[in-house]
N, C-alpha and C positions, 0 to 999 in steps of 0.2 A: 347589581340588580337593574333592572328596566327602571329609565328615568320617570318618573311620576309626572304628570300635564301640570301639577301643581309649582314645580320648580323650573317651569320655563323662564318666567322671568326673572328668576337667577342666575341660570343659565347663560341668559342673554344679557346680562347685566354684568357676569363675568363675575359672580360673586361664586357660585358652585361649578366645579366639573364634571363632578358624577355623585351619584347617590346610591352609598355604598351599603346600607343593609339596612332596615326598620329598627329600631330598639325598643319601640313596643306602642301599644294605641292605647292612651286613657280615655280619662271620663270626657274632657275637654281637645285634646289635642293626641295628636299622632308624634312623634319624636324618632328621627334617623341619625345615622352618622354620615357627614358627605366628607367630599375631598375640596377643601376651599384654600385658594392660596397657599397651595403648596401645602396642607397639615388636612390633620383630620378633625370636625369641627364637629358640632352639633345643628341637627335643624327641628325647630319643630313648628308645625304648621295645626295651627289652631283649625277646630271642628267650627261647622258653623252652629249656631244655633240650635237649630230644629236636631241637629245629630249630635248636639250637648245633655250626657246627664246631670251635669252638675248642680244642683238645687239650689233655693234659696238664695240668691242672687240679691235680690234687694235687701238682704241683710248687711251686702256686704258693699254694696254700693251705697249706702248712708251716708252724706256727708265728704261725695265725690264731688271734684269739681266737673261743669261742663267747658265747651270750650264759649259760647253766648246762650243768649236768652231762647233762641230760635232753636235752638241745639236741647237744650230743658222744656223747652215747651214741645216739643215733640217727643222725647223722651216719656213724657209725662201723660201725651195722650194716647203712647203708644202706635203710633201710626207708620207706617211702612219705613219713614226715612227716620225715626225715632226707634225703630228695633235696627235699621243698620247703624246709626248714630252708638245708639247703646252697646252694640258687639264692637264696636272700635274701640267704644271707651273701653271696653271688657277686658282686650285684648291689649291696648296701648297701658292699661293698668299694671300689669306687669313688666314691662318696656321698664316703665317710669319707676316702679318699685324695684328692680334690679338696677339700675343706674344708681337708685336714692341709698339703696343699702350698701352699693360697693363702696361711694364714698365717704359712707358711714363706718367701714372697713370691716363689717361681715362679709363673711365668706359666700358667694353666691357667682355663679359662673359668669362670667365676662362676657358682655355683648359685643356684636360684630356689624349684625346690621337686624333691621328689622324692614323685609319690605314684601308689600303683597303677601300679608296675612301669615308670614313665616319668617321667626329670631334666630335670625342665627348667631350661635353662641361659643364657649367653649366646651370643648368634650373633656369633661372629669374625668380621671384615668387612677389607678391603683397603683401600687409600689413596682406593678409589674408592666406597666404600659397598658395594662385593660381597658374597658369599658368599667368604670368603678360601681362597684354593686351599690343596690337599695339598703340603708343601714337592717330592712327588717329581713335583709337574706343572709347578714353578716352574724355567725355566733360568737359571742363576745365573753370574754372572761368577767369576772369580779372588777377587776381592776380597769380594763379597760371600758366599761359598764360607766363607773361612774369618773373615767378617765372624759369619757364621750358628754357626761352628762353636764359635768362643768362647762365644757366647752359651751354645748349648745344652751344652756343657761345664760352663758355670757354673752351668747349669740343673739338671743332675744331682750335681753337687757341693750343688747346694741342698736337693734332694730326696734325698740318704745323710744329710745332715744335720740333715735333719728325720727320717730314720729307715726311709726307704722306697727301692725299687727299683722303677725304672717293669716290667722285666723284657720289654717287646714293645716297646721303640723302636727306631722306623724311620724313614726318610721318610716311611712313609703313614701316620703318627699324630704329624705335628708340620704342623700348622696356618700359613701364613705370614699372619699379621695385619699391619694399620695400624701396629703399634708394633714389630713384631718377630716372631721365633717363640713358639707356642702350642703348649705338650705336652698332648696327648688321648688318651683309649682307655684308663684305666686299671684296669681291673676284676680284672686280674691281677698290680696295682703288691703289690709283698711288702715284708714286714717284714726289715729289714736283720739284725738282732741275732737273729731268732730263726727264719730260714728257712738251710735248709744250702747252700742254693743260691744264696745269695743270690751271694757272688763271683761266679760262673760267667755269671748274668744281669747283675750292673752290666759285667763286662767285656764280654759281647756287647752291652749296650747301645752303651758307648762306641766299640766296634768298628764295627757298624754304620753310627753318626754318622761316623765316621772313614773307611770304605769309601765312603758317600755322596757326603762334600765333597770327599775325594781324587779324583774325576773330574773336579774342575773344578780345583782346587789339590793337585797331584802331592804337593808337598813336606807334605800330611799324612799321607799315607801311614808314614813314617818316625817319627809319634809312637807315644806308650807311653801315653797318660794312663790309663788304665783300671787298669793293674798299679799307678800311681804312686797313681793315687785311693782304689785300697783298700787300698792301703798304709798311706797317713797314717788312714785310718778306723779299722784294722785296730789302729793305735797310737795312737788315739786323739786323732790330731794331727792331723784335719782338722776346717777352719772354711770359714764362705763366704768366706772374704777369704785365705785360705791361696793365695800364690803358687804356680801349678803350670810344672813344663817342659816337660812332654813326653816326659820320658824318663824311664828306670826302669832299675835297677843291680839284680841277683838278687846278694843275699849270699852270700857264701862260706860262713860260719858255718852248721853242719847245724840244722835247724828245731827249734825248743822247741816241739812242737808242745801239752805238757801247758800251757804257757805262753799259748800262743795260743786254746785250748781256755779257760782261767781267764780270759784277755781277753774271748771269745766272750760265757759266761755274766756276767760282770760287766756288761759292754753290754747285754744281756738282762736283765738282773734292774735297770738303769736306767731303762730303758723303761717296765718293767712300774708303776714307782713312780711314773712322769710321766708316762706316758698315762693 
């Protein structure tokens, strides 16, 4: 296909050769397949702003860091170098959340470079060399239903534990690759410890995942994992190897919430020290 004005300076940078077909336009970004050193990679070039539908944004920027003061206080008054400041962070937010989860050892596609507003990544592929489809095109048996659904359970217990909320998991931002599921899209992954929202998004992540494979496998339907997962997070007791059930017991005992508040910020103020 005709080289897009967008991928010049790739181009010229000697990062792409050619830009070999679209793979589709979302809410936030457009996504191709190129020809980069010799393989076939993935590019996706982030929409601007004004031609983003993606909503609610400050929800998920809560408890982002900036890079200074002068960088927040424009953010903050919104002023011209404060909405381009912000779509950097928007965009460098998934940079950093793809980096943070691979070495967290979830599955999420391998970065290559990130320059002039376009990641390039690696291209997920199927048992057959494909383009690997969206899990919600894939029809799935019983077995491999809740074959999938462990997986990406243990996926998301991976990524709280590395510190982050994917916050937009769906079917149509998990990948079905050669080796397994692939989590994508995360521009709006938040910070566990220091976003208020964060419970609210890990339990509709899990919901989702759980609504999805319950159509092929009933008997998911009936689990809890999402209350149980931020449970043990919430007390500190979750690990990637932490045996989970599925189910979830609401205590009788009235909430310490000043307690859970001091848990909050201690979790927060760990982060801050190790990131």
């Amino acid at each position: 296909m005709k080289m897009p004005k967008k991928f010049e300076m790739l181009v010229h940078n000697g990062l792409v050769d050619e830009v070999v077909a679209q793979l589709m336009s979302g809410k936030e970004a457009e996504v191709y397949v190129v020809q980069s050193m010799g393989e076939l990679r993935c590019a996706k070039v982030y929409k601007d702003a004004d031609n983003r539908s993606f909503s609610r944004q400050t929800l998920y920027q809560e408890g982002r860091k900036v890079k200074n003061s002068r960088q927040a206080r424009a953010i903050g008054k919104n002023t011209k170098y404060g909405r381009k400041e912000q779509e950097g962070a928007w965009q460098n937010a998934e940079v950093d959340a793809l980096r943070r989860l691979a070495a967290a050892g979830v599955r999420v596609p391998k970065i290559f470079s990130y320059v002039g507003g376009i990641l390039l990544m690696e291209l997920v592929v199927d048992d057959n060399g494909n383009t690997a489809p969206r899990l919600n095109d894939v029809k799935l048996t019983g077995t491999q239903a809740r074959e999938y659904h462990r997986t990406l359970i243990g996926q998301i217990v991976l990524m709280l534990c590395a510190g982050l909320v994917h916050g937009d998991l769906s079917e149509y931002n998990v990948l079905v690759g050669s080796d397994g599921p692939v989590i994508i899209d995360l521009p709006q992954a938040i910070d566990a410890a220091g976003n208020n929202n964060a419970a609210g998004m890990l339990l509709r992540d899990v919901a989702n995942m759980t609504a999805y494979f319950g159509r092929f496998a009933p008997e998911l339907l009936a689990t809890d994992y999402g209350r149980e997962i931020w449970k043990l997070y919430a007390t500190g007791e979750l690990r990637p190897e932490t045996p989970l059930t599925g189910r979830f017991e609401q205590g009788s005992k009235p909430a310490d919430v000043h307690g859970v508040m001091r848990d909050v910020d201690a979790v927060r103020r760990w982060h801050e020290r190790n990131s």
